[in-house]
N, C-alpha and C positions, 0 to 999 in steps of 0.2 A: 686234600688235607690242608693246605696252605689256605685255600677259600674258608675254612672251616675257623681254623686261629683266628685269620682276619677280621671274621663276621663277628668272632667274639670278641674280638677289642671294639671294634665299633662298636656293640652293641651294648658294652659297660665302659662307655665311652674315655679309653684310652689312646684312641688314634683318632684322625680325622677323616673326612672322606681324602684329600689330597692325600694324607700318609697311607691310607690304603691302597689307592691308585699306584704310588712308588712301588708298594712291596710285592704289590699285583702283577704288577709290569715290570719289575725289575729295573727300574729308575736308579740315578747316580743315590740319592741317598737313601736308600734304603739300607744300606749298613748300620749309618747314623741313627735311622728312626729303630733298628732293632737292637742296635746296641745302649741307647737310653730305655728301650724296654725290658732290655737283661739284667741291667744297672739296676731298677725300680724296682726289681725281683714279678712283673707284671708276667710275665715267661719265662716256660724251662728252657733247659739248656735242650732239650728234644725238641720245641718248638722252634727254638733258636735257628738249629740246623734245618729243620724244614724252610724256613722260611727265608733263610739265606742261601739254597738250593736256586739254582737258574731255573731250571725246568719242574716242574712236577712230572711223573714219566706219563707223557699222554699216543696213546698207541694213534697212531695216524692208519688210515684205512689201506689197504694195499693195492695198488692200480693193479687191473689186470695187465697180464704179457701179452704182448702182440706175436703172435703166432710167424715166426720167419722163414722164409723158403728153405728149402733143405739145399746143403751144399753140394753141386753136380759141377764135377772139377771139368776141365776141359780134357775131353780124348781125341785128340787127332784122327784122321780118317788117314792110316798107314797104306790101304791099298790104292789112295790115288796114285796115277802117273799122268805127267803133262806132255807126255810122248804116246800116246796110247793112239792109237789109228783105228780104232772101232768109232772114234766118234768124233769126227774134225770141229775142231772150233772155230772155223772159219772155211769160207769156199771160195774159189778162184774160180774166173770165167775170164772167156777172153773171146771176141768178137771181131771180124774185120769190119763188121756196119757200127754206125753211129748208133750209140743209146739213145733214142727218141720214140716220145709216145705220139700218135700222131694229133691229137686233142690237145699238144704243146706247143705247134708251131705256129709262129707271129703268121697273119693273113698275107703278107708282103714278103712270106721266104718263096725261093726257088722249091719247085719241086725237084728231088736228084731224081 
């Protein structure tokens, strides 16, 4: 609607292209140039308010949603135990002979 005023002042040459740029754009004087145009009686008081409106209401496109994982709270696993002897988490050996492989030993050791 505000395009529409505008075009008709320019085009019965009441505004210039700079003063349409202001009122287009919402420029510092654009009060100015629509209040010497209420004054002149050149617009109504209903253009008035259109055109000292910031915005015209311009519908913006709506981004789609991004689809979010669903919330999977944390459940503890209650039936562990760190004492359980079904299953060692560690093994103990014990040996009187030395751990050696025999494709380890320097050319220069003793054989025991």
């Amino acid at each position: 609607m505000k395009d529409q005023i505008v075009s008709r002042l320019l085009e019965q040459g009441h505004i210039t292209v700079d003063m349409a740029d202001s009122l287009l754009n919402n420029l510092l004087e654009k009060t100015t140039i629509v209040t010497r145009l209420r004054e002149d009686g050149i617009i109504s008081i209903h253009e008035t308010i259109i055109l000292l409106k910031e915005t015209d209401q311009v519908v913006f496109p709506q981004m789609p949603q991004i689809p979010t994982m669903p919330f999977k709270p944390y459940q503890p696993d209650w039936t562990y135990d760190p004492h359980r002897t079904s299953q060692p988490w560690w093994t103990v050996t014990s040996s009187n002979q030395p751990f050696e492989y025999p494709d380890t030993k320097w050319p220069g050791d003793k054989p025991e």
